[in-house]
PDB file of N, CA, C and O in Angstrom, chain B, residues numbered from 101:
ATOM      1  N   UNK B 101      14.965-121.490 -89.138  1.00  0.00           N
ATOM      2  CA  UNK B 101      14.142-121.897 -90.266  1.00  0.00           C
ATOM      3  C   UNK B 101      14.720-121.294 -91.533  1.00  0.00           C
ATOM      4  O   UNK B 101      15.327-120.231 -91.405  1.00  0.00           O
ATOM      5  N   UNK B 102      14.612-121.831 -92.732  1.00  0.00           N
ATOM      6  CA  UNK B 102      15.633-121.600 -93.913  1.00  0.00           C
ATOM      7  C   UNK B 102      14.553-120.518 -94.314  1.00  0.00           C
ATOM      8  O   UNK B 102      14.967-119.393 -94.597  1.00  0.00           O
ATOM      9  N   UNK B 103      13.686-120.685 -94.343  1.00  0.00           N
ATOM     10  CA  UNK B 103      12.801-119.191 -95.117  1.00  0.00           C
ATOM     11  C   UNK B 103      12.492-118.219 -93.927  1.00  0.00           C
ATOM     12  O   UNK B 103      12.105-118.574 -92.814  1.00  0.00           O
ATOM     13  N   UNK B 104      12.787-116.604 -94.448  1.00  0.00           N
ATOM     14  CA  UNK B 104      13.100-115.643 -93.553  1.00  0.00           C
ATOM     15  C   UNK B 104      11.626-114.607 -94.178  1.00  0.00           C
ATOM     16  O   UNK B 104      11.231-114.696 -95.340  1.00  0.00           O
ATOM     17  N   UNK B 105      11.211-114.001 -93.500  1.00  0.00           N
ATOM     18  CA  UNK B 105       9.934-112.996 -93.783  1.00  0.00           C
ATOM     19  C   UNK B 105      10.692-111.757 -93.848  1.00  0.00           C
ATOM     20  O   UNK B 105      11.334-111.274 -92.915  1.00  0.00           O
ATOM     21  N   UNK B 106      10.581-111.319 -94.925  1.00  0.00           N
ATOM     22  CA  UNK B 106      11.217-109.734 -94.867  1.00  0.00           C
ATOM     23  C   UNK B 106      10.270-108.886 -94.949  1.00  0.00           C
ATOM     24  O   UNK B 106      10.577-107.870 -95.572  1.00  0.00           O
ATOM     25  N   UNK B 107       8.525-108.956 -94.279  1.00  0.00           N
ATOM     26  CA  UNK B 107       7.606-108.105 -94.927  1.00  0.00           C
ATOM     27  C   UNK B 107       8.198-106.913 -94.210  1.00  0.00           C
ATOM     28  O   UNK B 107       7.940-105.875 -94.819  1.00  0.00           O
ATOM     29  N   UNK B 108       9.122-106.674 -92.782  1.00  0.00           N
ATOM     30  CA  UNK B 108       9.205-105.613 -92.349  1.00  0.00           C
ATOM     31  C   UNK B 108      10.041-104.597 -93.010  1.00  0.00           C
ATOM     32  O   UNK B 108       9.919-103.423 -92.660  1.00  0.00           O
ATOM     33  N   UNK B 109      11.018-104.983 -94.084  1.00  0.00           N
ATOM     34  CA  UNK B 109      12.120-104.385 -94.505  1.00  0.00           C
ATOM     35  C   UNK B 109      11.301-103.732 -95.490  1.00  0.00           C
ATOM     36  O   UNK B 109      11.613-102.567 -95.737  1.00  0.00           O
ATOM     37  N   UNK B 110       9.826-104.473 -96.421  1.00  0.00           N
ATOM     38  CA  UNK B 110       8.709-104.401 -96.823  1.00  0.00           C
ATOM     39  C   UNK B 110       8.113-102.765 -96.914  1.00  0.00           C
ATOM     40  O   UNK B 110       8.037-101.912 -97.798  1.00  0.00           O
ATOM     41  N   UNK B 111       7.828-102.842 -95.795  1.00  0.00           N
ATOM     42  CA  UNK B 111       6.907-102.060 -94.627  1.00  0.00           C
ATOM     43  C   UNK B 111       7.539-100.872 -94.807  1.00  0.00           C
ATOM     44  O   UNK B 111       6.982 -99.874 -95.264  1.00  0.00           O
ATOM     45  N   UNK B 112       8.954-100.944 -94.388  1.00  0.00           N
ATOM     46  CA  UNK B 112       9.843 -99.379 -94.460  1.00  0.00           C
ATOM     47  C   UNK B 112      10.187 -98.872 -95.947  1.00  0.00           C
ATOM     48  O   UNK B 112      10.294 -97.711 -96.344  1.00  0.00           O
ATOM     49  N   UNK B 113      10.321-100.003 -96.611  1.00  0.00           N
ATOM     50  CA  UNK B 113      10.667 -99.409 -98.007  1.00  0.00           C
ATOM     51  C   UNK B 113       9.248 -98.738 -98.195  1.00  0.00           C
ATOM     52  O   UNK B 113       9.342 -97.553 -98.515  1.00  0.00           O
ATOM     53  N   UNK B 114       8.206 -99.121 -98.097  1.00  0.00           N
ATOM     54  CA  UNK B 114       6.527 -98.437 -98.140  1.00  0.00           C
ATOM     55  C   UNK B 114       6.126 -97.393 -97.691  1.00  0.00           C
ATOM     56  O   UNK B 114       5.218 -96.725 -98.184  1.00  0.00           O
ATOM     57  N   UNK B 115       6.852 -97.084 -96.550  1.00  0.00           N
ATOM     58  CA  UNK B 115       6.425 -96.265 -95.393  1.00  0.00           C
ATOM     59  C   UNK B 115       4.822 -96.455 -94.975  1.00  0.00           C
ATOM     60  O   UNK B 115       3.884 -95.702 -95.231  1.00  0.00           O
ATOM     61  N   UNK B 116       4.825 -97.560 -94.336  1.00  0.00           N
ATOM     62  CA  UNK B 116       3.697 -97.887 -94.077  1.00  0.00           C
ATOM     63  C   UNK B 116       3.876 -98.908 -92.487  1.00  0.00           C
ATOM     64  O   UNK B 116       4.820 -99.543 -92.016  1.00  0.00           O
ATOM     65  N   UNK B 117       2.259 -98.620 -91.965  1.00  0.00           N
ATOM     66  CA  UNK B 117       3.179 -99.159 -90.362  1.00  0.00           C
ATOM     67  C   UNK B 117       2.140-100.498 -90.570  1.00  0.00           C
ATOM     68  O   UNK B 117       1.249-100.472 -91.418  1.00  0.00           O
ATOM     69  N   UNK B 118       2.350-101.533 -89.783  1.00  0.00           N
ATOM     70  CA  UNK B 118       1.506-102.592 -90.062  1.00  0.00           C
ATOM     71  C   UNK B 118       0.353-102.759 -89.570  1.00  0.00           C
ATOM     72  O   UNK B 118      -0.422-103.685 -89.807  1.00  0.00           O
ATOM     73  N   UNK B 119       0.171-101.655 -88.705  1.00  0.00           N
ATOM     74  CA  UNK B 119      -1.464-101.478 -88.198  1.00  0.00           C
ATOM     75  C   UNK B 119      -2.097-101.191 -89.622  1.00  0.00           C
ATOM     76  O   UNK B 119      -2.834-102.140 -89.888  1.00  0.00           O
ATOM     77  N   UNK B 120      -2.099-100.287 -90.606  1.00  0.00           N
ATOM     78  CA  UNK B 120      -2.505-100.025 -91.863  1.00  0.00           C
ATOM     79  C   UNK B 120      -2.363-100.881 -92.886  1.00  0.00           C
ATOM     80  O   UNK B 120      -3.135-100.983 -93.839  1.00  0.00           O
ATOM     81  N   UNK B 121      -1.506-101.419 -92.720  1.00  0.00           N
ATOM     82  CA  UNK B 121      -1.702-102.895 -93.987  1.00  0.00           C
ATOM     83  C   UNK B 121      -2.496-103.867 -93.145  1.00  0.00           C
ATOM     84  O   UNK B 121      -3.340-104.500 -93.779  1.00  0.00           O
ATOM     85  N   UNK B 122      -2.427-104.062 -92.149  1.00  0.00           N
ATOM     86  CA  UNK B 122      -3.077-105.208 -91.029  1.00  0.00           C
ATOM     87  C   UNK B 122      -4.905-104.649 -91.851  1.00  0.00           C
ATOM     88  O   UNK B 122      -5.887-105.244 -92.292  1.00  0.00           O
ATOM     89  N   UNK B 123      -4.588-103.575 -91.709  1.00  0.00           N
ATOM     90  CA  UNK B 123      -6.524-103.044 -91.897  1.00  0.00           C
ATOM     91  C   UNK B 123      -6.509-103.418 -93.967  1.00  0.00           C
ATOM     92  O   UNK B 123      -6.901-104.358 -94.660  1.00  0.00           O
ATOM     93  N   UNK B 124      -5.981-102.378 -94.188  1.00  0.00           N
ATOM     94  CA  UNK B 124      -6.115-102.820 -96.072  1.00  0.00           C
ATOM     95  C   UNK B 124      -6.138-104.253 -96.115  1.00  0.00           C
ATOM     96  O   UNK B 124      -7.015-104.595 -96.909  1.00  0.00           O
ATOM     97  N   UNK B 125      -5.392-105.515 -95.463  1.00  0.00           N
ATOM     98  CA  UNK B 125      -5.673-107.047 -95.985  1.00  0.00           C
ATOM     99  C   UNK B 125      -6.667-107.482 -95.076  1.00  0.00           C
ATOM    100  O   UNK B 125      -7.047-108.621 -95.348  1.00  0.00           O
ATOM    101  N   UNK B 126      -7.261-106.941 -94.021  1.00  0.00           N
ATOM    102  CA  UNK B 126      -8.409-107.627 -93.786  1.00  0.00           C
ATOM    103  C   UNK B 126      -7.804-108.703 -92.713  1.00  0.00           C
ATOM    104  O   UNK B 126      -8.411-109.764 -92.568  1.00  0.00           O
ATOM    105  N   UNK B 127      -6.704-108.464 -92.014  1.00  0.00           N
ATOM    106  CA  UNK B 127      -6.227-109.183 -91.094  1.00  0.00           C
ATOM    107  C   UNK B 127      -6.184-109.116 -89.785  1.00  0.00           C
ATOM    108  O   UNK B 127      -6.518-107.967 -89.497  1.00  0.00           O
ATOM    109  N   UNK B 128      -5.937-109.769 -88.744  1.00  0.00           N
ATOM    110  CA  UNK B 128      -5.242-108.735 -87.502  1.00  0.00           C
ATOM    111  C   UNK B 128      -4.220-108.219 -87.369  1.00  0.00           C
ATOM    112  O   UNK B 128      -3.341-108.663 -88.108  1.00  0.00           O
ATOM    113  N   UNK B 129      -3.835-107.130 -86.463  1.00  0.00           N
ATOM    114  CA  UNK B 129      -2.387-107.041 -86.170  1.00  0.00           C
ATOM    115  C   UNK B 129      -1.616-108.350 -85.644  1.00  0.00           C
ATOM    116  O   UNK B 129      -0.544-108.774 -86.075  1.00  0.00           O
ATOM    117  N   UNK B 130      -2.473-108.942 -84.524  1.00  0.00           N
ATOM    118  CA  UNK B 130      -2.053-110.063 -84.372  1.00  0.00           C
ATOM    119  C   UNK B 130      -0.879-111.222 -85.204  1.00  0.00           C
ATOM    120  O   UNK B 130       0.305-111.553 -85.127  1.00  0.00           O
ATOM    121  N   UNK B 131      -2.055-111.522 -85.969  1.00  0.00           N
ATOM    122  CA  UNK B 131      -1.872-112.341 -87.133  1.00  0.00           C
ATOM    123  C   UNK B 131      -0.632-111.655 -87.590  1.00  0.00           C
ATOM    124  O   UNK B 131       0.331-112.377 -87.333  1.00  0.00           O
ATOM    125  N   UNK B 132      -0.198-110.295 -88.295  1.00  0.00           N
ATOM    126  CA  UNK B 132       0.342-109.885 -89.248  1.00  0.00           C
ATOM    127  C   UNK B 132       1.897-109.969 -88.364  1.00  0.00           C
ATOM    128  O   UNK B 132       2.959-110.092 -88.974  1.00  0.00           O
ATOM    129  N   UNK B 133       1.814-109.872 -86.691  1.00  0.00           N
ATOM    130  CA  UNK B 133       3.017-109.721 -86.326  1.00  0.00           C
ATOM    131  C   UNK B 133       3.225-111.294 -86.509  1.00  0.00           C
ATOM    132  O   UNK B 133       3.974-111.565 -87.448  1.00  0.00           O
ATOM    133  N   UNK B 134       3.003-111.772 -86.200  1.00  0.00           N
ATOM    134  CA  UNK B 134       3.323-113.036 -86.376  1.00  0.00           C
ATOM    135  C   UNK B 134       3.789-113.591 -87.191  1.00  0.00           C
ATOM    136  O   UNK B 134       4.548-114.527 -86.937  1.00  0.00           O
ATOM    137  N   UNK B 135       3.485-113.190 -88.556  1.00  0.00           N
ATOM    138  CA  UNK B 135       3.975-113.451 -90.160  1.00  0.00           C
ATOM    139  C   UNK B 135       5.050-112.727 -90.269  1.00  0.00           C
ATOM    140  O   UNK B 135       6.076-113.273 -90.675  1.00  0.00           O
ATOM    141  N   UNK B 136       5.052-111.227 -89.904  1.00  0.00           N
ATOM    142  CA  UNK B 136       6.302-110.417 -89.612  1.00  0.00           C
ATOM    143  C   UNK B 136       7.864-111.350 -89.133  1.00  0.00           C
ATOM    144  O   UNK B 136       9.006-111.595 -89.519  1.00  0.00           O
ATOM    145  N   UNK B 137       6.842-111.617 -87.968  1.00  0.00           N
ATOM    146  CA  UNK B 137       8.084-112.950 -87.145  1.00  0.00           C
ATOM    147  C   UNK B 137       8.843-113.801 -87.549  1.00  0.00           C
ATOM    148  O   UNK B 137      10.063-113.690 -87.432  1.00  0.00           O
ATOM    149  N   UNK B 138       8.266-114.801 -88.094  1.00  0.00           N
ATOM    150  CA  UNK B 138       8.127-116.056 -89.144  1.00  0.00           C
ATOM    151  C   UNK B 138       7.898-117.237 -88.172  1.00  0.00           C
ATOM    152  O   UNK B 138       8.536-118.287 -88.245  1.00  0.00           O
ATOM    153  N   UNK B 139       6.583-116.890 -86.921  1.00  0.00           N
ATOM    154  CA  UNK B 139       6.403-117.622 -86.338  1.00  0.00           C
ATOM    155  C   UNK B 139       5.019-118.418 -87.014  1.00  0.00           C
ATOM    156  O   UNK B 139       4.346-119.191 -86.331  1.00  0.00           O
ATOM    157  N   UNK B 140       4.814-118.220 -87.946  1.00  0.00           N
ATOM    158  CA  UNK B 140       3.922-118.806 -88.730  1.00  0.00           C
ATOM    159  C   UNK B 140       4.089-120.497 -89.415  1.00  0.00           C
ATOM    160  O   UNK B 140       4.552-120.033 -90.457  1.00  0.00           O
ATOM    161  N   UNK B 141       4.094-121.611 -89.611  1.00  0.00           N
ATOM    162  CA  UNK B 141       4.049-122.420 -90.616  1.00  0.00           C
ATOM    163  C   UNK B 141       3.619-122.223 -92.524  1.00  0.00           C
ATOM    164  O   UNK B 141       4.094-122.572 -93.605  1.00  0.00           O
ATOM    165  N   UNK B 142       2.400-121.420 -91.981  1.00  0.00           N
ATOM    166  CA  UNK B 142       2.014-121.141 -93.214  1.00  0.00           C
ATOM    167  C   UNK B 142       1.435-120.118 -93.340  1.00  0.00           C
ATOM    168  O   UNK B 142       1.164-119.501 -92.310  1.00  0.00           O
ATOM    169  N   UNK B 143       1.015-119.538 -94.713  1.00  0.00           N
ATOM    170  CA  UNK B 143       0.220-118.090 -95.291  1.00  0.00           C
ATOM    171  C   UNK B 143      -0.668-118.793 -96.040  1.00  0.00           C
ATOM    172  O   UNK B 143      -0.384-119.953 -96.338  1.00  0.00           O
ATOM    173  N   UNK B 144      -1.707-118.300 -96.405  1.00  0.00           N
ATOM    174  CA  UNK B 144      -2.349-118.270 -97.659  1.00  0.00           C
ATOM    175  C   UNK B 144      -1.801-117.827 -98.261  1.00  0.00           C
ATOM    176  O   UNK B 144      -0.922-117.035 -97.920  1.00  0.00           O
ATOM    177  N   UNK B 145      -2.216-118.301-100.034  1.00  0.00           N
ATOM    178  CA  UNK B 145      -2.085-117.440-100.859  1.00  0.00           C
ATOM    179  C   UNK B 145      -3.136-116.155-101.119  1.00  0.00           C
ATOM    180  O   UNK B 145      -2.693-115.127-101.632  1.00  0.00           O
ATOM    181  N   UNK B 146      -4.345-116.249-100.796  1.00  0.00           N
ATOM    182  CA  UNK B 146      -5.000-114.946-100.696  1.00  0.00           C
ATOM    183  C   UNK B 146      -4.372-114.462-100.192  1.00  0.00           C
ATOM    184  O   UNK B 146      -3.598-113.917-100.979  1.00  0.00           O
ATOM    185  N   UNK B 147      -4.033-114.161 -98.798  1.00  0.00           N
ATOM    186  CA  UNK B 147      -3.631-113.530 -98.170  1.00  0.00           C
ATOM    187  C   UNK B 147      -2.223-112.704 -98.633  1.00  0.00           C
ATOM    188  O   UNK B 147      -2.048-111.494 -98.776  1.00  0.00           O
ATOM    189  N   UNK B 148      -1.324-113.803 -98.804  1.00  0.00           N
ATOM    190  CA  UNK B 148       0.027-113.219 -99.258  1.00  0.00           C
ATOM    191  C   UNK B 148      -0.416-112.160-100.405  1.00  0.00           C
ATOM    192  O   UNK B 148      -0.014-110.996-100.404  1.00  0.00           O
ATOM    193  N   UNK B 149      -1.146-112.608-101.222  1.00  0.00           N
ATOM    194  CA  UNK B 149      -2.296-111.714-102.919  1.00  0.00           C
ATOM    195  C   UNK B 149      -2.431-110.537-102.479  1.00  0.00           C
ATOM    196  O   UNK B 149      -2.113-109.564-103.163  1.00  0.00           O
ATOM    197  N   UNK B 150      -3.088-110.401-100.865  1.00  0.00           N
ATOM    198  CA  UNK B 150      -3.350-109.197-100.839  1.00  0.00           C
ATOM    199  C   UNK B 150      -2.414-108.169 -99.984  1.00  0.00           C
ATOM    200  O   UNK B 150      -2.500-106.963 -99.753  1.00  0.00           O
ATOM    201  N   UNK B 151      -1.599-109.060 -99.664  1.00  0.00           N
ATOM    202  CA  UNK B 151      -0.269-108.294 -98.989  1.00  0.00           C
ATOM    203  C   UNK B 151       0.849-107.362-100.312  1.00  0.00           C
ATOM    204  O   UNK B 151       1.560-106.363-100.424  1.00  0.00           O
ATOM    205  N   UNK B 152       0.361-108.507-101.060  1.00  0.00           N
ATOM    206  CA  UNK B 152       1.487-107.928-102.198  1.00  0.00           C
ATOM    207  C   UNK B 152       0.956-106.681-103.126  1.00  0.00           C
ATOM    208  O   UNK B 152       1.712-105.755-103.421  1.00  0.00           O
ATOM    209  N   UNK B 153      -0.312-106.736-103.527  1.00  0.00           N
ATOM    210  CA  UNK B 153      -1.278-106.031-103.904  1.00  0.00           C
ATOM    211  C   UNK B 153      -0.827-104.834-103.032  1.00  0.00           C
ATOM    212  O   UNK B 153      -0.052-103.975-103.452  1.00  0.00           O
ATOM    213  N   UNK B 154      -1.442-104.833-101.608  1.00  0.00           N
ATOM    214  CA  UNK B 154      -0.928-103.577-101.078  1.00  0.00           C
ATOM    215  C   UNK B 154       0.695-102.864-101.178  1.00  0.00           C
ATOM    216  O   UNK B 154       1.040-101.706-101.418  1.00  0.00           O
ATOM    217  N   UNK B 155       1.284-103.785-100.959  1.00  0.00           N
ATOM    218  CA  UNK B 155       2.729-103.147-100.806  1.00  0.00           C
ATOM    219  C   UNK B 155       3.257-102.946-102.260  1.00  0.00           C
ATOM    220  O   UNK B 155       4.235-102.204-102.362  1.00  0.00           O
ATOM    221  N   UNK B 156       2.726-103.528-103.456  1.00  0.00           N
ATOM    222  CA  UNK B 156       3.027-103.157-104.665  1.00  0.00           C
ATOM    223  C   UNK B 156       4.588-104.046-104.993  1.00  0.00           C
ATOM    224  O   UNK B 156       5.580-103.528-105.506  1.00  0.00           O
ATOM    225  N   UNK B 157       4.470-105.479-104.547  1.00  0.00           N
ATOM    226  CA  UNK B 157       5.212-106.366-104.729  1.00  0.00           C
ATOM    227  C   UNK B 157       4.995-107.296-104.997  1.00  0.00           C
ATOM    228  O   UNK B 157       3.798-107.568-104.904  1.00  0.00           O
ATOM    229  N   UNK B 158       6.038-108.558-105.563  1.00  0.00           N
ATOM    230  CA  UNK B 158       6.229-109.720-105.246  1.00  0.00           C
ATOM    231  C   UNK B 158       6.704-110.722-104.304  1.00  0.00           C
ATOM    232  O   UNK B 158       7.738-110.662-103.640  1.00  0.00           O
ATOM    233  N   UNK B 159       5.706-111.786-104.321  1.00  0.00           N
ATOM    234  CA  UNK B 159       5.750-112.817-103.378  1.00  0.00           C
ATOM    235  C   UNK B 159       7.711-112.811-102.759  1.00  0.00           C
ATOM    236  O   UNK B 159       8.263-112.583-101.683  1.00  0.00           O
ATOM    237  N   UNK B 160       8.160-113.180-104.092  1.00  0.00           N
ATOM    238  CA  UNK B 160       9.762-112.848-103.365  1.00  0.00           C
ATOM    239  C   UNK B 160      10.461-112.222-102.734  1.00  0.00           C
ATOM    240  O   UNK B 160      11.426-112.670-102.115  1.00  0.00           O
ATOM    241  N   UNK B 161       9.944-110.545-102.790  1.00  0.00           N
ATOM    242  CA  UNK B 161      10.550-109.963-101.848  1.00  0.00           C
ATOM    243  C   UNK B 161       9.880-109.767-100.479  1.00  0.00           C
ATOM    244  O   UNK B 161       9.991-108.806 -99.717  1.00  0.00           O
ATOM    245  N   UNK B 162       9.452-110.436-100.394  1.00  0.00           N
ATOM    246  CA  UNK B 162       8.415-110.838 -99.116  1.00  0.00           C
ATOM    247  C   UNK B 162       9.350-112.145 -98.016  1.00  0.00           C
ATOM    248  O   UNK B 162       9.276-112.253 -96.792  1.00  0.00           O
ATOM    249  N   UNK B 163      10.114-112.922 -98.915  1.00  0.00           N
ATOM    250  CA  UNK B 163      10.258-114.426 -98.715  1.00  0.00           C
ATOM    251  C   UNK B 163      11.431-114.483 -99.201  1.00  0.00           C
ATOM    252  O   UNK B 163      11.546-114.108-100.368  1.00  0.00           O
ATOM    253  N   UNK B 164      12.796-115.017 -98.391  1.00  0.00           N
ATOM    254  CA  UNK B 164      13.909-115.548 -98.885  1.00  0.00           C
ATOM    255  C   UNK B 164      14.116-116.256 -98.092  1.00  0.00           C
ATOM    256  O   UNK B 164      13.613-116.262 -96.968  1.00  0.00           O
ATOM    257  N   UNK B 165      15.345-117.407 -98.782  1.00  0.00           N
ATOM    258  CA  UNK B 165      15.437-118.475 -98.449  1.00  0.00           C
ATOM    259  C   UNK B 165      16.553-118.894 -97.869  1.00  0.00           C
ATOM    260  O   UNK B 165      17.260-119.261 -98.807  1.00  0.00           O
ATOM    261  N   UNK B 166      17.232-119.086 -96.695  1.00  0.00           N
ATOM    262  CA  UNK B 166      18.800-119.291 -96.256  1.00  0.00           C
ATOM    263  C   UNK B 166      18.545-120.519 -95.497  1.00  0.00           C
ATOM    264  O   UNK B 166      17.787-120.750 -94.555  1.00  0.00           O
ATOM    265  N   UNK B 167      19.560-121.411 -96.300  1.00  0.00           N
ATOM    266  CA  UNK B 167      19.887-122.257 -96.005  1.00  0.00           C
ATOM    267  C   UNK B 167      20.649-122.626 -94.421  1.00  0.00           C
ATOM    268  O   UNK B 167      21.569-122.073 -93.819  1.00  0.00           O
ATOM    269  N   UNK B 168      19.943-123.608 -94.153  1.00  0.00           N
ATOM    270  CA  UNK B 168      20.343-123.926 -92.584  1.00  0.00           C
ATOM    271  C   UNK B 168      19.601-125.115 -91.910  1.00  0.00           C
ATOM    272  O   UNK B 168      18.719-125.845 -92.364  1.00  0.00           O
ATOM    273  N   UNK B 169      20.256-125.098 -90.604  1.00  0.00           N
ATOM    274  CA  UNK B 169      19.442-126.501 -90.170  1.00  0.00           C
ATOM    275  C   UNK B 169      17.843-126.592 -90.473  1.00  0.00           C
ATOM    276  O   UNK B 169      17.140-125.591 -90.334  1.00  0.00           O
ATOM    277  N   UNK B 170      17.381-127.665 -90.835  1.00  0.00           N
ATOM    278  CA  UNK B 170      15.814-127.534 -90.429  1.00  0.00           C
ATOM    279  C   UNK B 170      15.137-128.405 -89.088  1.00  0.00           C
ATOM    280  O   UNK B 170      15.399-129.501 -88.593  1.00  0.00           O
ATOM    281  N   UNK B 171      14.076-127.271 -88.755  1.00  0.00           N
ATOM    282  CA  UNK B 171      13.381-127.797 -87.501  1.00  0.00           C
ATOM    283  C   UNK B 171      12.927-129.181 -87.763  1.00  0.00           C
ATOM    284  O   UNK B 171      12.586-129.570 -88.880  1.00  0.00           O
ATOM    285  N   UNK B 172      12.936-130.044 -86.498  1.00  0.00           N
ATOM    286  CA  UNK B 172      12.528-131.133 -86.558  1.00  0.00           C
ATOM    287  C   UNK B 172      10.689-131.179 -86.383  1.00  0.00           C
ATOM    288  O   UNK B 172      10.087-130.616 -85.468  1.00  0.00           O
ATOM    289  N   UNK B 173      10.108-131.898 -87.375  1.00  0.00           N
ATOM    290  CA  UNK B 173       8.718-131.751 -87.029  1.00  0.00           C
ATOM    291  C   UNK B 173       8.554-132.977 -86.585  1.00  0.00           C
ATOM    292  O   UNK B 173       9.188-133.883 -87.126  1.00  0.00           O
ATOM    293  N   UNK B 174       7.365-133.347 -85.137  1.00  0.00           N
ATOM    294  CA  UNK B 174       7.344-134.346 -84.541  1.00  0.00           C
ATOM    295  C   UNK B 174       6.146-134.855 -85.340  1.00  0.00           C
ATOM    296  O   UNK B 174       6.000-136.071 -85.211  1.00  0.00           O
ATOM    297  N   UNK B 175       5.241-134.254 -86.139  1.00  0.00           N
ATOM    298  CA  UNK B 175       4.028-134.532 -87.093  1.00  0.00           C
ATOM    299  C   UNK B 175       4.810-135.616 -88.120  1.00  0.00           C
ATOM    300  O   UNK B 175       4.287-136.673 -88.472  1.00  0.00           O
ATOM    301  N   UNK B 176       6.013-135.222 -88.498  1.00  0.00           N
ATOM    302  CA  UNK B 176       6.414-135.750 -89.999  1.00  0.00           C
ATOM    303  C   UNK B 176       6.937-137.458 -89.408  1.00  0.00           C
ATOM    304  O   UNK B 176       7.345-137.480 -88.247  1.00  0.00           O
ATOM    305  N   UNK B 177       6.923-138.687 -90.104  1.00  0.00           N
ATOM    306  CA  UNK B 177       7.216-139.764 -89.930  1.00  0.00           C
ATOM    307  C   UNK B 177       8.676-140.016 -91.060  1.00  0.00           C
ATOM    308  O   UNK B 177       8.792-139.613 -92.218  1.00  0.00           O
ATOM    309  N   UNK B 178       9.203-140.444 -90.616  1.00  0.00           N
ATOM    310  CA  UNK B 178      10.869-140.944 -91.682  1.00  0.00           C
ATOM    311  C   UNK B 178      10.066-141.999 -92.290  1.00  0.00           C
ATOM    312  O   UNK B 178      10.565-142.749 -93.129  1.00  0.00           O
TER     313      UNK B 178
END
């Protein structure tokens, strides 16, 4: 997938473990590994609001973009 989640690189620049941001945004751990992953489709923007809020960032360094194949979605019609 061309967009990569860097909240973990995030996390260490913070020194913060994601059980503790998982609790400050009001999320699960669950959830948060998952976004960690980039097994997600999508975020909120609340959510991302309050990720960034905590970690004392922007949406961008959260999110970059490398170019590469993209997944085929069987939802999308040509």
């Amino acid at each position: 997938m061309p967009i990569v989640v860097t909240l973990d690189l995030m996390l260490a620049r913070r020194k913060m473990r994601s059980k503790e941001l998982a609790e400050r945004v009001g999320i699960t751990e669950a959830n948060l590994s998952l976004l960690k992953s980039g097994k997600v489709k999508g975020v909120r923007f609340d959510t991302l609001a309050r990720i960034c809020r905590e970690l004392d960032c922007q949406p961008g360094e959260l999110l970059a973009y490398e170019p590469g194949p993209e997944p085929i979605d069987p939802d999308e019609s040509a």
